[in-house]
C-alpha positions in Angstrom: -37.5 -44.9 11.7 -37.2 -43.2 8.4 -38.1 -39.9 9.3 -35.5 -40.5 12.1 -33.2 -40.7 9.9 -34.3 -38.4 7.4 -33.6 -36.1 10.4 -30.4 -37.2 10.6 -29.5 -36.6 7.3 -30.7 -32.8 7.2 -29.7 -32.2 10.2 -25.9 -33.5 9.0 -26.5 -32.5 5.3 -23.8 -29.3 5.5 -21.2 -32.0 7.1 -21.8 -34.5 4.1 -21.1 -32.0 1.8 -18.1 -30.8 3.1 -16.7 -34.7 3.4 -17.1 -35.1 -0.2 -13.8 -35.5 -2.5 -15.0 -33.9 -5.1 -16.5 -29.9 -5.5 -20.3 -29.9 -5.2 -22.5 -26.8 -6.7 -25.9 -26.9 -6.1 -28.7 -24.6 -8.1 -32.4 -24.6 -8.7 -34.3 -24.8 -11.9 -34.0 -20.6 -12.2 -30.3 -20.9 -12.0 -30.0 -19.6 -8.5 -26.5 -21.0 -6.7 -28.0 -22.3 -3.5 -24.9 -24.0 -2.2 -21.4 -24.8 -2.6 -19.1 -27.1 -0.5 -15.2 -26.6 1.2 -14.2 -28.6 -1.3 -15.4 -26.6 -4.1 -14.6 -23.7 -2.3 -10.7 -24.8 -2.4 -10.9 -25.4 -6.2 -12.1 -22.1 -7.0 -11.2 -19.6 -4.7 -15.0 -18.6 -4.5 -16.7 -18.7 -1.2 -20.4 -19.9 -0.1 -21.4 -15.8 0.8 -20.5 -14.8 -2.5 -21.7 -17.4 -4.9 -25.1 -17.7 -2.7 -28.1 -16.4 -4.6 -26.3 -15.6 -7.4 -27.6 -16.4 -10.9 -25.6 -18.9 -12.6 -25.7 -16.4 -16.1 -24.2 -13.5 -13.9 -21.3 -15.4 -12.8 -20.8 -15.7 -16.4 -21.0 -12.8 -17.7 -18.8 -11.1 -15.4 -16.4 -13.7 -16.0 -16.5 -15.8 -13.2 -16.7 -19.0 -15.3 -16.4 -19.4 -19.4 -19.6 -21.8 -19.1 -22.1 -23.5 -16.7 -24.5 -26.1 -16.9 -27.7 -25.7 -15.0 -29.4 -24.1 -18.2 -28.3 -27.0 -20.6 -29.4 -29.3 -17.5 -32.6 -27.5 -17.3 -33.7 -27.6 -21.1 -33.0 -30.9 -21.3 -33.5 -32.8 -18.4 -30.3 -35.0 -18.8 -26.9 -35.0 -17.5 -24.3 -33.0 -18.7 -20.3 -33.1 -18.8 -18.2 -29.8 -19.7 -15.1 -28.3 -19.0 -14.9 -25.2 -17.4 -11.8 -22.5 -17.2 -11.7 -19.8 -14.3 -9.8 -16.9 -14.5 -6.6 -18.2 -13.1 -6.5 -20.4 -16.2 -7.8 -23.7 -13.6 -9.6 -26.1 -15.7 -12.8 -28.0 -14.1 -14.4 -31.2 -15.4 -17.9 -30.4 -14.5 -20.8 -33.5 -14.6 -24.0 -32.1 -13.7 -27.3 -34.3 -13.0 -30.8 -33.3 -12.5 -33.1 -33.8 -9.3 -36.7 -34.3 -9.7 -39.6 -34.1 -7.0 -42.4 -36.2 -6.6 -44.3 -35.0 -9.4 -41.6 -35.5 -12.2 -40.8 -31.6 -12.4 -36.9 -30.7 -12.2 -36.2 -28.4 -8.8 -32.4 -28.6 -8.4 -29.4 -28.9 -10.5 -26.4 -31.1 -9.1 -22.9 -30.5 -10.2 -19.8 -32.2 -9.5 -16.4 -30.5 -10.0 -13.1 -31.8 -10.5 -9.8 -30.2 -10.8 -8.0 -31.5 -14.2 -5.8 -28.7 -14.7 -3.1 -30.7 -13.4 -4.1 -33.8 -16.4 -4.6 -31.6 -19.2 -0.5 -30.0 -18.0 0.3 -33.5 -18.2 -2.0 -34.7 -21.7 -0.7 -31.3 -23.4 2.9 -32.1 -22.3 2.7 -35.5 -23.6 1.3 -33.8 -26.7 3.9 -32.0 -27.1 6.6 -34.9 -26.2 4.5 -37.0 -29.3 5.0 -33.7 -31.3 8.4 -33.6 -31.2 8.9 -37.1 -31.5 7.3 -37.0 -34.3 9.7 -34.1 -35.8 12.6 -36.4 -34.4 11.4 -39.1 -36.5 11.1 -37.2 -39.8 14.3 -35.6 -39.3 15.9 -38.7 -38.9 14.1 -40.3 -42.1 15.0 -37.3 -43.7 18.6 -37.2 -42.7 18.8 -41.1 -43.4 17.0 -40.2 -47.0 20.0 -37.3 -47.6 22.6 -40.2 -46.5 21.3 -42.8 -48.8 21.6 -40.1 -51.5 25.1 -38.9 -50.4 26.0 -42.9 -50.7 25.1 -43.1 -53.9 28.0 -41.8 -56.0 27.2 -39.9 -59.3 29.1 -41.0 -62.1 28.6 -42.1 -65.8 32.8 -42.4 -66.7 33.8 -46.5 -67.1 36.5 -45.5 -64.8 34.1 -44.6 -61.5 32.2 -47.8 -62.6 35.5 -49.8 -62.1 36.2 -48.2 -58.2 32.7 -48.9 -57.3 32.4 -52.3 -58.8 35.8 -53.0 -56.7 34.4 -51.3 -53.6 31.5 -53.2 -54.0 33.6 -56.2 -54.2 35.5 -56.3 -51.2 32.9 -54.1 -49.0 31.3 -57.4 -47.7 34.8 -58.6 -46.3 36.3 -57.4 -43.0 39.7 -56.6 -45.0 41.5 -53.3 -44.7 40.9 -50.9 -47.7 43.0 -48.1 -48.8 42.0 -45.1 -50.7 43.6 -42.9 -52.6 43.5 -40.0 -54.7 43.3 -35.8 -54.5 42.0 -33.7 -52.4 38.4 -33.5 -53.1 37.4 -36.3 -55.3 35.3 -37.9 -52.8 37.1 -40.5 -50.5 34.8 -40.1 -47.4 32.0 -40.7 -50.1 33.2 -44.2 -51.0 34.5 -45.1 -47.6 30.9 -44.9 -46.6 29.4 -46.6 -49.3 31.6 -49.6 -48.6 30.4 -49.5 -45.1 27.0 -49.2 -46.4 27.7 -52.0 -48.3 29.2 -53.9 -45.5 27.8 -56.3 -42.9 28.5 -53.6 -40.2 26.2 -51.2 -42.0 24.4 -51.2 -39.1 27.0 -50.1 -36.4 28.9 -46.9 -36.5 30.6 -45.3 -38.9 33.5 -43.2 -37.3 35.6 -40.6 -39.3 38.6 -39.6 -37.9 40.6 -36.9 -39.5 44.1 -37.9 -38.4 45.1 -34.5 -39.9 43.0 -32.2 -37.8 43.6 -33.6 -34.8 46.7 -32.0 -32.5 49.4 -34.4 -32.2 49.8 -34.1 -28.5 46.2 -35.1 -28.3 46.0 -38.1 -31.4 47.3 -40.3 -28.6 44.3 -40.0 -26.1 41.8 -39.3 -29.0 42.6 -42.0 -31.0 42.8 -45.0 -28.0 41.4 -43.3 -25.0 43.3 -42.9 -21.5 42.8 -44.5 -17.8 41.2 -42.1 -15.2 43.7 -39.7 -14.3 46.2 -40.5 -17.0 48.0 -37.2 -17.4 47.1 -33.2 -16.3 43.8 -32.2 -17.2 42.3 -35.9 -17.6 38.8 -36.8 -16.5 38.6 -38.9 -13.4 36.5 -41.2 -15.2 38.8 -42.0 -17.8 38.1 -41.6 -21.6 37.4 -44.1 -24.4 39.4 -43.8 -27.4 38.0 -43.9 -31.6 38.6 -47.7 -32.0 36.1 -48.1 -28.7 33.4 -45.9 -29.8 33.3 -47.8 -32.7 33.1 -51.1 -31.8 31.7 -53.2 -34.3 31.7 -50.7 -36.5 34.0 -48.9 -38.9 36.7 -46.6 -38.5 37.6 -44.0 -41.7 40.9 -42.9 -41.5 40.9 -40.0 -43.1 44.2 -38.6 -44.5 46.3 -41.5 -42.8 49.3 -39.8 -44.3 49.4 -37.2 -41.6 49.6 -39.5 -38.8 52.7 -39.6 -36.7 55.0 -42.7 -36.8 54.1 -43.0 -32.9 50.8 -43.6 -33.5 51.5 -45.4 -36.3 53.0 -48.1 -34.1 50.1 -48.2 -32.0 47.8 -48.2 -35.1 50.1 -51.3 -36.2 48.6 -53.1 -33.2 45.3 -52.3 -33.6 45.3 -54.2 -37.4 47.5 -57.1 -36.1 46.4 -58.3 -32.6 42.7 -56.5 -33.3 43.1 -54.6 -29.5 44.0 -51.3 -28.2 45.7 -50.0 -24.8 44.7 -46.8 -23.4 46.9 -43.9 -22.0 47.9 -44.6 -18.8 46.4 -48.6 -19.0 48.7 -51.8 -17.7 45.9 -54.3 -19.5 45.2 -53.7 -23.5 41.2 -53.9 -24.6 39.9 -56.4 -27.7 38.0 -53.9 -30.5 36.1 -55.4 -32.9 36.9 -52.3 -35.9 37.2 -52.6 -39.8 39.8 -50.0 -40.8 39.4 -48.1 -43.9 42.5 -45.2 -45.1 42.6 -42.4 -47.0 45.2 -40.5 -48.3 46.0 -37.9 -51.0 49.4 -38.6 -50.5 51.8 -41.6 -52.2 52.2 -43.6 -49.4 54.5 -45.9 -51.0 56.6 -43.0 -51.6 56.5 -41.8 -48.1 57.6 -45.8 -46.9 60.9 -44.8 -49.3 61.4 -41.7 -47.2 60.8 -43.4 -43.8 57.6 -41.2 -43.2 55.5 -44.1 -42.8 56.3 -47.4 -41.6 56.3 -50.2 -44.3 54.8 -52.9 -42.1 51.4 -50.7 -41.6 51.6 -49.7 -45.2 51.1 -53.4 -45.9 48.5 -54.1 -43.5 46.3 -51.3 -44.4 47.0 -51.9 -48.3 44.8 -55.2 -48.5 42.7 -53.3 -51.1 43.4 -50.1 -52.8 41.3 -48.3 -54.6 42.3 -45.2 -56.6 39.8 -42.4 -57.2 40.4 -40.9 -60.5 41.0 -36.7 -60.4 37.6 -35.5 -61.9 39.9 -33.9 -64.6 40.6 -37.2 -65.8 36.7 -38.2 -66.2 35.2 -35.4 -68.1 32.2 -37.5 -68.6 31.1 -37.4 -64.5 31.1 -33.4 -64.8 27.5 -32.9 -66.2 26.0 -36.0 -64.0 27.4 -34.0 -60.9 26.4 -30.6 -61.9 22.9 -31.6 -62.6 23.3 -33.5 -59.5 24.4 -30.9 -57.2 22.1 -28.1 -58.4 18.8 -30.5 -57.8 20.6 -31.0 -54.4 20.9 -27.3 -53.6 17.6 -25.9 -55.1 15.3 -28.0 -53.2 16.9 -27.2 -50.4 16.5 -23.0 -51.4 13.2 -23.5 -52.4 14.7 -22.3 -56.1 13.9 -23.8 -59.9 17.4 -23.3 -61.8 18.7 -24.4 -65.0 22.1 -24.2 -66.7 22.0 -23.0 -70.3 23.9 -25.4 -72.5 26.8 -23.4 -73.1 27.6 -23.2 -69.3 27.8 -27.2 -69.1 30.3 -26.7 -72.3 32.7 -24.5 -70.1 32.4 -26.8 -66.9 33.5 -29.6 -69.2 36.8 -27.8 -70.1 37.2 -26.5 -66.6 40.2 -28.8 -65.1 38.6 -28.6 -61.4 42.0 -28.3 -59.0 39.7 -28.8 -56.5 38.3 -31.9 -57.9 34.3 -32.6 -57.0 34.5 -30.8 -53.9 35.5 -27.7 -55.8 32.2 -28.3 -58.6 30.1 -29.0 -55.8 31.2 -25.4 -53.5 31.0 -23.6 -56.8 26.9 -25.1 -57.5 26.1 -24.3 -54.3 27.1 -21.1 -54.3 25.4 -20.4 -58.0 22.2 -21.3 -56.5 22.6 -19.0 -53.3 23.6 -16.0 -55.1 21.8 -16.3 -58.5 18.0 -14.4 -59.0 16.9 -15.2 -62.7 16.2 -18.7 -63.6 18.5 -19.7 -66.1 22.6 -19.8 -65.2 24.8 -18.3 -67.9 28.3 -18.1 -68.6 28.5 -14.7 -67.4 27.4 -15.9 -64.0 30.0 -18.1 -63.2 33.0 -17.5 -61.3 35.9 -15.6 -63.4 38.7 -18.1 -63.1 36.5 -20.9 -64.3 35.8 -19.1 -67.3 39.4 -17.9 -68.1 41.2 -21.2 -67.7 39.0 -22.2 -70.3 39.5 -19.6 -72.3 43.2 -20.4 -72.3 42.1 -24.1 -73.2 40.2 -23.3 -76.4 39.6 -19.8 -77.9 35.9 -18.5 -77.0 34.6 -18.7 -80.6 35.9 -22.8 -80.5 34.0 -23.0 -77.6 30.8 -21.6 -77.9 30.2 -19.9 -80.9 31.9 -22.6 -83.7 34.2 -19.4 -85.2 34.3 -18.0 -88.6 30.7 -17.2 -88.7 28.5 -13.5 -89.1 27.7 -12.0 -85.6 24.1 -11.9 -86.5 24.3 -16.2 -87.1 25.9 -16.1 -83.7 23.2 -13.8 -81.9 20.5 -15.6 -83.7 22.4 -19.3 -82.1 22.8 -18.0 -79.0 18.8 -16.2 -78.7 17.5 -19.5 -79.9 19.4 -21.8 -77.2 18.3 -19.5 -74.5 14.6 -19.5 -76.0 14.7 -23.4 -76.0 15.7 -23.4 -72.4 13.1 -20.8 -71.0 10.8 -22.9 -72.9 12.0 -26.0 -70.9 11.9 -24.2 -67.6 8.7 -22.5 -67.9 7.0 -25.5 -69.9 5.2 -23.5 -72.8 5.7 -20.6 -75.0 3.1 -18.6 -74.1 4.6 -18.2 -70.4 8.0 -17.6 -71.9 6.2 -14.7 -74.0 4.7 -13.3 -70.8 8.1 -13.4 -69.3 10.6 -12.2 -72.0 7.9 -9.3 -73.0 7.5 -10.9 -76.7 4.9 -12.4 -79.2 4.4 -15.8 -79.4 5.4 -15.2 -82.8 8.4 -13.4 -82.5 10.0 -16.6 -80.6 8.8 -19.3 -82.8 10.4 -17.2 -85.9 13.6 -17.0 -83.8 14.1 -20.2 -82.8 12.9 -21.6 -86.7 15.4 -19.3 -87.8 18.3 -20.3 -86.1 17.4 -23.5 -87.5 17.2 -22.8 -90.7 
C-alpha cells in the first residue's frame, strides 16, 4: 500500500508542484537547479529549460538574482529567509529548507518564493505617508511655536502694559472690542492675543480685511449667498465670513472702510447674533465674537454720516487705543532686538547692532509705526554681510530725520570734543561689541588683523 502510493506520488509529483500557491525552486547540495514550478515560473519570467542544470552561483553572477540560498542552506544545515531582487526590480521573499536522506547527509535544497513587491510598494508608501506626517506635524508645532511668539507683544513702555492689561481684561468676555490706532502699530497683533486669551481660543480666528475686499463682492464674501444667487454663483451656494467662523472670532480689520450697506447688515449680525445670505428667504444663527479695527476716528466719521452711530455703539463695548510707536520711545529697542533674533534665525545669520545705531532708531519718529521698524530689520538682516550693523548701513531717511532732530555730534559723538577723543570712543564701542559677538579677544584679534594688545590699549584708553 505504501509503495502504491509512493507511486502515486512520483508519478503525480510534476502536477503537485505546479498546484502549489507559492514559487518552488528545487537544488541539490552542489547548487545545481533541478526544478522549478509554473508558479515560480510566472514570478520570475524564468523558465524550467533555462534555469535546469544551472548552478545556483552562475545565475548570480550574471545577474539573474542579487542572492540565493542553497549555499547558506548547505553550510549550515538550517533554514534560511532572504529577500531577493530580479532585474525588473521584483522583490522575492525566499524561505529555503533542507532535505536529508536516510543517512543524515543534506541532498536537496527546498525554496519557497513569494512575490512581496507589491507589500514592500505598499510598507514604503506608508513610509513615506508616516514621513510626511511627521514633517506635517513639526510644521505645525513650529508654525504654532511662531504664533505663540507673534502673540506675545513686545513692549517695556507703561503705556503697552495698560492696552494689554485691558485686553487681557475683557478677552475672556464675549463683548465686542474696538481697536484703534495707526497704520502699523500692531492691531491684528492684539486682536489675536485677545482671542488667544479668549474661551474661543480654540476655534477660528477669521481676519477679514473689509478694505481689500471689492465692494460689489463684501456682500457675498462677508454673509455668503444661496445656490444660484446672482451671475457667476456656484450652484452649491457659498458660506459667508460670520459662517466659517462659527464659534470662533471674527477680526474686522479696518472697519472704517466698510460700506454703510453692509454696515446695516453687520448691525444685525451684533444685535440678533444671525446672518442672511444673498439670495436667502430664512436668516442663519452664528455664534461669532466681533473684534474692529480702525486707523480711522470713527466717532468723527458718525459726525459725518460715514458710519452709522447705532453700530458705532455696538461694536464700541471696549476700546482700546494702541499708542503710535513714536509716542513710546521705550518699546523701540525691545522690538529691534526682537525683530532681528526673529529674522536671523530664520537666515541662518549672527547680527548685532552697534550701540550707536539703537541711539538713532530711538530718535527715528517711525511714520510707519512697528510695521515700518520691523520691514526695515528684516531687510538689514537680508542685505547686510559683516556682523555688526552700523549707522552707515541703515536706510538714508532714517538717518536724516534724525539728523534734523538733534545735530550728529548731540547724537553720537557728545560735541565739543578733539577728533582723536571721538575716534578713540567710537574704536572702543565697536571693539566692545566684536568682543560680545565673537566672545573673546583673541578671535576679535584674528578677525580685525590686530594684537591682542593693541585692543586692550584701545579700549583702556577710551576709558581713561
Amino acid at each position: 500500500m505504501v509503495h502504491r502510493s509512493a507511486n502515486i506520488l512520483a508519478k503525480h509529483f510534476e502536477s503537485i508542484l505546479d498546484a502549489l500557491p507559492d514559487g518552488v525552486f528545487i537544488s541539490d547540495a552542489s547548487g545545481v537547479a533541478l526544478r522549478v514550478n509554473r508558479m515560480y515560473e510566472q514570478l520570475t519570467g524564468l523558465k524550467q529549460d533555462y534555469v535546469q542544470g544551472k548552478q545556483v552561483r552562475t545565475l548570480v553572477e550574471e545577474g539573474v538574482f542579487d542572492r540565493v540560498l542553497n549555499p547558506e542552506i548547505v553550510r549550515t544545515g538550517r533554514p534560511a529567509t532572504h529577500v531577493q531582487q530580479l532585474q525588473d526590480g521584483k522583490r522575492l521573499v525566499l524561505s529555503g529548507f533542507p532535505v536529508f536522506n536516510e543517512a543524515g547527509d543534506l541532498r536537496l535544497v527546498v525554496t519557497f518564493v513569494r512575490d512581496i513587491t507589491m507589500i514592500t510598494r505598499i510598507n514604503e508608501q506608508m513610509e513615506e505617508q508616516r514621513q510626511l506626517i511627521d514633517q506635517f506635524h513639526k510644521q505645525m508645532a513650529y508654525l504654532a511655536n511662531e504664533q505663540n511668539r507673534a502673540l506675545a507683544p513686545v513692549f517695556e513702555s507703561h503705556a503697552m502694559r495698560a492696552v494689554v492689561d485691558m485686553l487681557e481684561t475683557v478677552a475672556p468676555t464675549d463683548a465686542s472690542i474696538l481697536i484703534l490706532g495707526e497704520t502699523g502699530v500692531g492691531k491684528d497683533v492684539f486682536a489675536r492675543l485677545t482671542h488667544a486669551k479668549s474661551a474661543r481660543k480654540d476655534k477660528i480666528f477669521l481676519k477679514v480685511d473689509c478694505g481689500g475686499i471689492s465692494e460689489t463682492l463684501t456682500e457675498s464674501e462677508m454673509f455668503g449667498y444661496m445656490p444660484g444667487a446672482f451671475t457667476g454663483a456656484s450652484s452649491k451656494g457659498k458660506a459667508g465670513f460670520f459662517e466659517l467662523a462659527e464659534g470662533g472670532t471674527v477680526f474686522l480689520d479696518e472697519i472704517g472702510e466698510l460700506p454703510l450697506s453692509m454696515q446695516t447688515r453687520l448691525l444685525r449680525v451684533l444685535q440678533d447674533r444671525e446672518i442672511m445670505r444673498v439670495g436667502g428667504t430664512r436668516p442663519t444663527k452664528v455664534d461669532v465674537r466681533i473684534i474692529a479695527a480702525t486707523n480711522k476716528n470713527l466717532a468723527e466719521c458718525v459726525e459725518a454720516g460715514t458710519f452709522r452711530r447705532d453700530l458705532y455703539y455696538r461694536l464700541n463695548v471696549a476700546e482700546v487705543t494702541i499708542p503710535a510707536l513714536r509716542d513710546r520711545a521705550e518699546d523701540i529697542r525691545p522690538l529691534v532686538e526682537h525683530f532681528l533674533r526673529h529674522y536671523s534665525t530664520k537666515y541662518h545669520k549672527s547680527l548685532a547692532m552697534m550701540e550707536v545705531v539703537h541711539g538713532i532708531l530711538s530718535g527715528y519718529q517711525w511714520p510707519g509705526n512697528v510695521r515700518e521698524l520691523q520691514n526695515m530689520v528684516h531687510g538689514l538682516v537680508i542685505t547686510h554681510k559683516g556682523p555688526l550693523i552700523s549707522p552707515r548701513d541703515l536706510p538714508s531717511h532714517i538717518v536724516e530725520d534724525n539728523a534734523r532732530e538733534q545735530s550728529y555730534a548731540d547724537l553720537i559723538l557728545g560735541g565739543g570734543r578733539p577728533l582723536k577723543s571721538i575716534v578713540a570712543e567710537m574704536e572702543r564701542d565697536l571693539l566692545r561689541q566684536a568682543i560680545e559677538f565673537h566672545g573673546s579677544v583673541q578671535k576679535v584679534a584674528e578677525v580685525f588683523q590686530v594684537d591682542r594688545s593693541t585692543i586692550f590699549r584701545k579700549i583702556q584708553k577710551a576709558d581713561s
